[in-house]
Structures are given as C-alpha cells and as structure tokens.
C-alpha positions, 0 to 999 in steps of 0.5 A: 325717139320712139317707145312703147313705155309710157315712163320712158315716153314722159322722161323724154319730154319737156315741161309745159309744152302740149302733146299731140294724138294721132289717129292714123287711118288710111284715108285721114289723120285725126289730130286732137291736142292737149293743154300744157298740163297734160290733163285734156284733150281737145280733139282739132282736126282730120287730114285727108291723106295723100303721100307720107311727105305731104302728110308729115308736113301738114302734121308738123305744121301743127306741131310747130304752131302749136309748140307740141313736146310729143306724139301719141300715136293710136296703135290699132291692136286686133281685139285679142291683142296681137298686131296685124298689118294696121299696125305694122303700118302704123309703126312704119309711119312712126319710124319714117315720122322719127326721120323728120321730129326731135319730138318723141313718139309713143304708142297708145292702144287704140282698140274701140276709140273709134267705137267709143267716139261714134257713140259720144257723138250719136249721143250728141245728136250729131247728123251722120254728115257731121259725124263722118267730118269729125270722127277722125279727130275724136277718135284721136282725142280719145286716144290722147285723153287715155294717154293723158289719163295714165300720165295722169296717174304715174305722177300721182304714184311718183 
C-alpha cells in the first residue's frame, strides 16, 4: 500500500513495530529508524546504490531485522511545491518497492532535510569527511522525525 495521506498511512500500520525513513538520492540510500513508539528518530545508515533488486534487499534486510511496520519515503518537491523528475523517480522506487513489501509506504516532504542536516552537523563541528559519510542518513532522520512529529500530533487530536 502506498499513500500520501498520513491517516490512511497510520490506519495501516501495526502497533509497536518501528517505521523506517528513507532518503533516496541517486547515488545512496539514507536510512534512519524510530522506536516502537514512534516519537524518535535515529538516523542509521547510507547505502551506496547499485541496481534497484540489489538496493530493495539490503532495504528489506533492515527492515526484517529490525521488525520495521512501515516505510516513509522523502518526496523531494521543487521548492515551490510541484513535482519534478526527482520525484517521479522517487515514485517509481516506491511502486517497484510495493511489488517486494506487505509494509505500507508514505511520502513526507522532503524539501531543505538535506539543508536542515548539514547545518546540525557544521553545528556539530563534524569534519567534511564525516559529514559526506553521514549526510544521507540524517537527512532521513529528519525526514522521519517530521513524519513522526505529525503522527505525533493526529493521535494527540484523536
């Protein structure tokens, strides 16, 4: 199942099991994790693309070993909101990605976490060696810490 709706998104999942943040560039795969209560995000690990089959399985790994419940996918909008090519890309990894997962799969927007985690970690003092390393992977925490947040929010409204 794929949505864009939040709700529909949390309606599909099962209780207690972590969700998964994906920053999906061209090159690599950010992956960041959240606990069982769906309130943090932990950023966890970049993986250097190859072909979608190959990236698909080191994905799932985690997902297996990790007992993952759900997927949210950065959706890199253009920064007036529309789509462009990056996303139709981002789309299509999605619905090839369905083809292999029960797990549900939503979209946040992912506009500036890239931004928003180069400057936490300048912040950090972190060495632009390091930073190229992680980048990926807190970006997708940021992405899943969004998501998070507005999960957050619907059950306290609920």
């Amino acid at each position: 199942m794929i949505t864009d709706e939040i709700k529909e998104f949390v309606a599909a999942l099962a209780p207690m099991r972590a969700l998964a943040g994906l920053d999906l560039g061209t090159v690599t795969l950010g992956v960041a994790v959240s606990d069982n209560f769906w309130s943090v995000a932990t950023p966890l690990e970049t993986i250097k693309r190859k072909k979608f089959s190959l990236d698909a399985a080191a994905l799932l790994a985690i997902c297996d070993s990790r007992s993952i419940g759900g997927l949210v996918l950065g959706l890199p909008r253009n920064m007036d909101g529309s789509e462009g090519p990056r996303c139709q890309s981002t789309r299509a990894f999605a619905r090839n990605l369905e083809r292999l997962t029960p797990l549900p799969i939503t979209f946040w927007d992912e506009r500036l976490s890239t931004v928003a985690a180069e400057r936490a970690l300048l912040e950090a003092d972190t060495t632009r060696k390091r930073r190229a390393e992680v980048i990926d992977h807190v970006a997708a925490g940021y992405i899943l810490q969004g998501a998070l947040d507005r999960i957050g929010h619907l059950r306290q409204a609920s």
